[in-house]
N, C-alpha and C positions, 0 to 999 in steps of 0.2 A: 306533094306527098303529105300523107296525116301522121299524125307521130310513130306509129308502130310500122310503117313504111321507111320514116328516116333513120328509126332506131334498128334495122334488117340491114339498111344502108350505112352507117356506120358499123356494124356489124362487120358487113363484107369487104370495109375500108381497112380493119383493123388484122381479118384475116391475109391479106394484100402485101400486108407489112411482114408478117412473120413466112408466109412460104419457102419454104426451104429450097427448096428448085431455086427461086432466085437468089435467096438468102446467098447459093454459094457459086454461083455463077458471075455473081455481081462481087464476088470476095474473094475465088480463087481463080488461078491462070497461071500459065506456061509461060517462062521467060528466063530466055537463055538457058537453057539447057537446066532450070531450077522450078518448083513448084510451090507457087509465092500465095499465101494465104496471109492476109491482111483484114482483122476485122477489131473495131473499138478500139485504134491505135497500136495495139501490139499485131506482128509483123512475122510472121514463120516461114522461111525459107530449106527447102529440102535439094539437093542437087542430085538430078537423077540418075547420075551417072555412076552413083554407088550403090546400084541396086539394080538387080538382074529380072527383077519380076515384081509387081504389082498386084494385091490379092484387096479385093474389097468386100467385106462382110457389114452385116449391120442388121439391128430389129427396131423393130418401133411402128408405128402406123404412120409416119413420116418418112420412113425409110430407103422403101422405093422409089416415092416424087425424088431424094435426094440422089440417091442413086444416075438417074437418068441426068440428074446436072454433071458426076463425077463423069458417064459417060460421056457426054458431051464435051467433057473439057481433057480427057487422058484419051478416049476412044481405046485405039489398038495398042495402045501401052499397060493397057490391064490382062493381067493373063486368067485370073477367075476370077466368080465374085458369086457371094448368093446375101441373100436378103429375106429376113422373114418377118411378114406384113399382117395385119388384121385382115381377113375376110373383107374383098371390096376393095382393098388400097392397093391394089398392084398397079402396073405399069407397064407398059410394052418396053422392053429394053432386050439390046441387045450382045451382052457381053456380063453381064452379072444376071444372075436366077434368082427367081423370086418365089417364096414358097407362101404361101396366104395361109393361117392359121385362128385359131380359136382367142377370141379375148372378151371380157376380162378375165376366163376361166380355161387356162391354156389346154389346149387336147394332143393327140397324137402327132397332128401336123408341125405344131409347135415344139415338141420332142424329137422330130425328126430331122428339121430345120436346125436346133441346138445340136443332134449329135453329130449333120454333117458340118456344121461351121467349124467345131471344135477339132473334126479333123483338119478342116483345113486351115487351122490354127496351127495345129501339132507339123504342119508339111511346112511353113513358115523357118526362114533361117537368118542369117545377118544380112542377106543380100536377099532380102525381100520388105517392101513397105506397104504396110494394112493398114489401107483408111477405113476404119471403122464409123457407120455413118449409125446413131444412137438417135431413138426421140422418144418422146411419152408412148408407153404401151408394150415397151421391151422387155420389162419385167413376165409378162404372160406369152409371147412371144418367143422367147429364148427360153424353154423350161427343158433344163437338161437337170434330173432327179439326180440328188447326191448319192454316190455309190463311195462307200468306204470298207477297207478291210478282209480279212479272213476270220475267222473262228468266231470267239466270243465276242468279241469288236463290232464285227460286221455289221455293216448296213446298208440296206440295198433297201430306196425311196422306188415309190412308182408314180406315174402319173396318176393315179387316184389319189396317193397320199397328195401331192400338190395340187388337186383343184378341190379334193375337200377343206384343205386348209387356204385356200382360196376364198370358199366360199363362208368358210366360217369368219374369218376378215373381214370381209366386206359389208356381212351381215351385223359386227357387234359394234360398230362406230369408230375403230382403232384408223388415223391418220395413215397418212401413204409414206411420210415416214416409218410409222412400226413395223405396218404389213411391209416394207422394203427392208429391213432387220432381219427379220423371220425366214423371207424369200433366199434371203443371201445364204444363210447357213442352213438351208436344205437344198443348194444346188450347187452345180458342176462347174458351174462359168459365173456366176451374179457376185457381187462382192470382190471385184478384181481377182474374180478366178480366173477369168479371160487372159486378161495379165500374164498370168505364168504358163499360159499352153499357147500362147505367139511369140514366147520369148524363145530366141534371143530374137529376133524381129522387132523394130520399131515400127511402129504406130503413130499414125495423125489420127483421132477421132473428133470428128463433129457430133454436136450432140445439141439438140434440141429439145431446152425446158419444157417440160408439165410438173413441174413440183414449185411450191410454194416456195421462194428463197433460196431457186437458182442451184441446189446442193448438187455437185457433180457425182457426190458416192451413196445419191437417193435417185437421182434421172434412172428409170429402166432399171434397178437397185445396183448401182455402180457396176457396170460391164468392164467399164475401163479404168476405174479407178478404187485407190486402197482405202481399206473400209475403217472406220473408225470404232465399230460397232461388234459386238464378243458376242458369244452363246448365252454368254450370261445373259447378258441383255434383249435375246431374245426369249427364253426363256419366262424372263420379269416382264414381257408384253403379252407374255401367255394368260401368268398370273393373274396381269391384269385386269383383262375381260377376262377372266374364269371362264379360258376354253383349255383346259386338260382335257374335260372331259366329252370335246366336238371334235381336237383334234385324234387323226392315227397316232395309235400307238408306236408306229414305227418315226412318226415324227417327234413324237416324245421323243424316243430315246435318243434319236439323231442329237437332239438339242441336248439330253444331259447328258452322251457320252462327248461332245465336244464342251459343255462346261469342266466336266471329269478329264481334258484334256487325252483326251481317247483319238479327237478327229482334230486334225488342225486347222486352225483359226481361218480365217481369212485374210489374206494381205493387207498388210498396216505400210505405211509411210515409208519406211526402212527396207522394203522387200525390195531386193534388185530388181525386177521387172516391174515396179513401178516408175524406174528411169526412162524407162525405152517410151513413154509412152507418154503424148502431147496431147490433151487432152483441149478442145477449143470451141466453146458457148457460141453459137449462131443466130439462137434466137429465145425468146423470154417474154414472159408476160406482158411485162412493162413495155416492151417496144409495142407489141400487139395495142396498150392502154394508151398509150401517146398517141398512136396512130388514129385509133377511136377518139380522141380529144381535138385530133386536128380536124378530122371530119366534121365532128359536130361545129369546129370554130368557122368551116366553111358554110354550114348553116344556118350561120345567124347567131348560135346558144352564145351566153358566158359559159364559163366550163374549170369545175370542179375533179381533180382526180382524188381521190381520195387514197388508195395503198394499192398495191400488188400481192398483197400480202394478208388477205381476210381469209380466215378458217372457220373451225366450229361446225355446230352441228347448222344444215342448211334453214334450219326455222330457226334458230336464234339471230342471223345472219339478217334473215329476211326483215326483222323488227329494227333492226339494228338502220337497216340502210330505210324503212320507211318512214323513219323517228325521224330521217333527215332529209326525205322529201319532204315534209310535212314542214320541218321549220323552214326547208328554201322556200315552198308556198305560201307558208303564213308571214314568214317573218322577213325572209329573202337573209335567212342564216347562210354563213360560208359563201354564196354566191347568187348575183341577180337576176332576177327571173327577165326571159325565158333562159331556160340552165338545162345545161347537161352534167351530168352526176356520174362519176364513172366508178369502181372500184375490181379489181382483180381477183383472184387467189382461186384456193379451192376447198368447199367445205364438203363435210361426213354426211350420211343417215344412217340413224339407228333404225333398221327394218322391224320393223314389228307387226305389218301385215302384208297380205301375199297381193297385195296391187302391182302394178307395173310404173314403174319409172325411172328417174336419175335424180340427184341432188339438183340440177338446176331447175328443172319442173319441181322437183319436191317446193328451190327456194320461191320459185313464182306461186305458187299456190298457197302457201304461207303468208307471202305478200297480198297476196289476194284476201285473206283472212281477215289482216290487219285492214287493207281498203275495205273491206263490207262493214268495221266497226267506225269508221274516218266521220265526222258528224260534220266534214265538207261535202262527203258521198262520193271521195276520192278523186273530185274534180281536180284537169289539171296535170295530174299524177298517171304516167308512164311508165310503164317497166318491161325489162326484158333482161331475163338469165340465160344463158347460153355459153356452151360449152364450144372452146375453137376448134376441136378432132369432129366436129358435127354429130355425134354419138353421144348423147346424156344418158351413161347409165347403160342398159341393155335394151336399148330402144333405136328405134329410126330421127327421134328427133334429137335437134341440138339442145333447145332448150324450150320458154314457152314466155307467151306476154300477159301481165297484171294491169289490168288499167279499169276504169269505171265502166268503160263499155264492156271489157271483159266479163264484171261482175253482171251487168246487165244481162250477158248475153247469158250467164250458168244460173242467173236467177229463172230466167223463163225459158230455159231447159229441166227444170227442176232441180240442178243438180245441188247437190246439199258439200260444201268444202271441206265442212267437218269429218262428213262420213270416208270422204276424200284420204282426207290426211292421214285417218284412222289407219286407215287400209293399207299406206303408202300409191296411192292408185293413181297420179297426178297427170301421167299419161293421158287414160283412158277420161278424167276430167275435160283436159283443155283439150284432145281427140274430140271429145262431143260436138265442140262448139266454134272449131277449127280454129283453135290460138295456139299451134304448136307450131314453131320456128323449125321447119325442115330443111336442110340444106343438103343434104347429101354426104359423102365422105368429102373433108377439105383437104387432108391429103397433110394438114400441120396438126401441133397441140401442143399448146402453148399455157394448160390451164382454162380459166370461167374465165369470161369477162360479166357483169353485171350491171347495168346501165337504165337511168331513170332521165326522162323528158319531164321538165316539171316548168309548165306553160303560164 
C-alpha cells in the first residue's frame, strides 16, 4: 500500500472502533431477569420486572445502526420505538421506526419525527423504561420549535425561524458549543427538555460523542441532560458574531423574553427529572484516536497522538499540525521517522465564499498551501482530514488528502489553492484531481480525526 492507501486503512481501523451497533452489543445483555450495561468499568443494572413496557426513542446519525443492536438484544420486549436519522442512515429494523430527515439544516421531517417522539415521551409513566439512543447530529434531527404562552408573552418558533438560525451559525465561525446554547432555548425537547416530558419514566441513554471534550449537555444539545447554559447566554453568543440582525425576529424575542424571565429556563441539576435519567458515554473521539494509533503501530510507524481535543478555525489548524510534520521530517521532533502523527477534535470555517465543502477539505487544502510553500517540496509529508459520520460539511465526502503528489497533481490541472480557499471551494478543488476520501455514510460520529504519514 502507498501512504494514502494506509492512511484510508487506518482510517477504517479507527472507524471499527467506535461503531455503535457494536459498541453496545459487546456492552449490554440480558441476565436474569436484569439489563446489565457495563462499559469503562462502571456497571448499570436495571431489573426488568418493574417495568411493564419498553419505549426506545433516539436522534442522531448513529441512531438507527444503534437501534438495531437494542433490537437485537430486548427484540419483543420493546413495545414502540421511533428513531430520527440523517438522510441515508436508516436501517431495516423491525420494532422501532425510523424517520430520515434533513441535516445540518433541519426540515419538516425532522419536526415531525420531534413532535411524534415527544408524544411518545408524554405516553411514558413509572412503569415504562426509555432507552434513549443519542449521537452527533441530533441537534438538527430533533427540531421541535419552541412554542410558549398566550397573549403578550407568546411565542410560536417555526421551522424557518430554526434553519435560518441554523444557517446563520454555521456561516459566522461560532463553535458547536455556542450554536448548541442558542439551539436549546429556541426548542421544545434540546436542553433536557426531553427530561421533563418522559417523566416520571426513567431512562437509560446511550449516547455517542461528536463534540470536543466529551460534554454530555452539548452531545445533540443535551436531549437528556440538564443544561448549564441561560438565555442570557445565548443571547451574548448573538452579540457576539453580530447576528441580531441575520437572525428572526421571532427568535430575538424568544431569547429576551426568556432573559426577561417570561419563558422558563431550561433544566438545571436540581430539576427532579434529572434523577430519572442515566445518562451512559459509548463512544469518543479518543477511542476512535487509539484505535488509528494502533493500526498505524501494526504498520510499521512510531506513532505520535497528539490531543483529541484541536479546535479553531480549520486553516489555522492546518499550520499548526504541518509545523509538526515538518519538524518530525527534518528534525524527527516528538517522534522517529517513519511516524504516524495523529490528532482529533473539531474545527470552524468562516464562510466567506459560495464554494462547496467542509472544514476537513477546507483543513486539507490549507495544508496544501502550506506544502506548496515547503522548500523540501513537501517530500515525505502525508496527510488526510476526515471526518468519522463520512459527511464533511454538505458534501458526499469525508474528508480529502495533502501530500506532494497531491500538489503535483492540482498543479498540472491548473488548479490555483488560493482562488480555492478564496471561494471556500475545497470540494470541487480535490473533486478535479480525485483526492477526496469517499466513504459513504459510517453509520457513527465521533468528531475529525487528522492524520499525517511522515516517511
Amino acid at each position: 500500500m502507498n501512504e494514502a492507501q494506509q492512511l484510508a486503512a487506518i482510517f477504517r481501523a479507527a472507524l471499527g472502533r467506535v461503531d455503535p451497533y457494536k459498541m453496545i452489543v459487546d456492552h449490554v445483555h440480558l441476565e436474569a431477569g436484569r439489563l446489565v450495561v457495563a462499559f469503562d468499568g462502571l456497571r448499570h443494572e436495571v431489573e426488568m420486572d418493574a417495568y411493564d413496557r419498553i419505549l426506545v426513542l433516539g436522534a442522531g446519525k448513529a441512531s438507527a445502526r444503534m437501534a438495531r443492536a437494542v433490537e437485537e438484544i430486548l427484540g419483543e420486549r420493546i413495545w414502540r420505538g421511533l428513531v430520527s436519522v440523517k438522510y441515508g442512515h436508516g436501517e431495516p429494523l423491525s420494532r422501532v421506526e425510523v424517520i430520515e430527515c434533513g441535516h445540518p439544516t433541519p426540515d419538516e421531517h425532522g419536526v415531525e419525527a420531534a413532535r411524534r417522539i415527544a408524544e411518545l415521551a408524554r405516553q411514558a409513566d413509572e412503569k415504562t423504561l426509555i432507552l434513549n439512543l443519542v449521537s452527533g447530529g441530533g441537534s438538527a434531527l430533533l427540531c421541535l420549535p419552541l412554542v410558549h404562552g398566550d397573549g403578550g408573552t407568546s411565542v410560536r418558533l417555526t421551522l424557518e425561524d430554526k434553519q435560518a438560525t441554523t444557517r446563520a451559525f454555521l456561516a459566522c465561525g461560532a463553535d458547536i458549543r455556542e450554536i448548541n446554547c442558542v439551539r436549546k432555548h429556541i426548542s421544545g425537547v434540546k436542553g433536557g427538555r426531553l427530561l421533563r416530558l418522559m417523566a416520571p419514566a426513567r431512562s437509560l441513554n446511550f449516547i455517542l460523542s461528536d463534540v470536543v471534550g466529551d460534554r454530555l449537555d452539548t452531545i445533540a444539545s443535551g436531549i437528556t441532560s440538564p443544561d448549564e447554559t441561560t438565555f442570557a447566554d445565548a443571547l451574548a453568543i448573538v452579540e457576539k458574531y453580530q447576528l441580531a440582525d441575520k437572525l428572526p425576529s421571532n427568535v430575538l424575542r424568544a431569547l429576551t423574553l426568556g432573559v426577561q424571565g417570561e419563558i422558563s429556563e431550561t433544566p438545571k441539576a436540581e430539576d427532579p427529572a434529572t434523577a430519572l435519567a442515566t445518562n451512559i458515554l459509548i463512544g469518543t473521539n479518543i477511542a476512535a484516536l487509539l484505535a488509528a494509533c494502533e493500526q498505524a503501530k501494526a504498520l510499521g510507524y512510531h506513532v505520535a497522538a497528539l490531543t483529541s481535543e484541536l479546535t479553531g478555525e480549520a486553516r489555522e489548524a492546518a499550520k499548526f499540525l504541518f509545523g509538526i510534520a515538518r519538524d518530525v521530517r527534518n528534525r524527527q521532533l516528538l517522534v522517529n521517522r517513519p511516524a504516524f502523527v495523529v490528532a482529533g477534535g473539531e474545527t470552524v470555517v468562516t464562510l466567506k465564499g459560495a464554494g462547496k465543502g467542509g472544514r476537513n477539505q477546507e483543513m486539507a487544502l490549507a495544508f496544501l498551501a502550506e506544502l506548496a510553500k515547503d522548500d523540501g517540496g513537501g517530500r515525505n509529508i502525508h496527510f488526510l482530514s476526515a471526518s468519522t459520520d463520512g459527511t464533511d460539511g454538505p458534501t458526499d465526502a469525508a474528508g480529502a488528502y495533502a501530500s506532494a503528489e497531491v500538489l503535483a497533481l492540482a498543479r498540472q490541472a491548473g488548479l490555483s489553492i488560493q482562488a480555492h480557499l478564496e471561494n471556500n471551494d475545497s470540494y470541487h478543488f480535490f473533486d478535479c484531481i480525485d483526492r477526496l476520501l469517499k466513504t459513504g455514510p459510517t453509520m457513527t460520529n465521533v468528531c475529525d480525526l487528522y492524520m499525517l504519514i511522515i516517511g
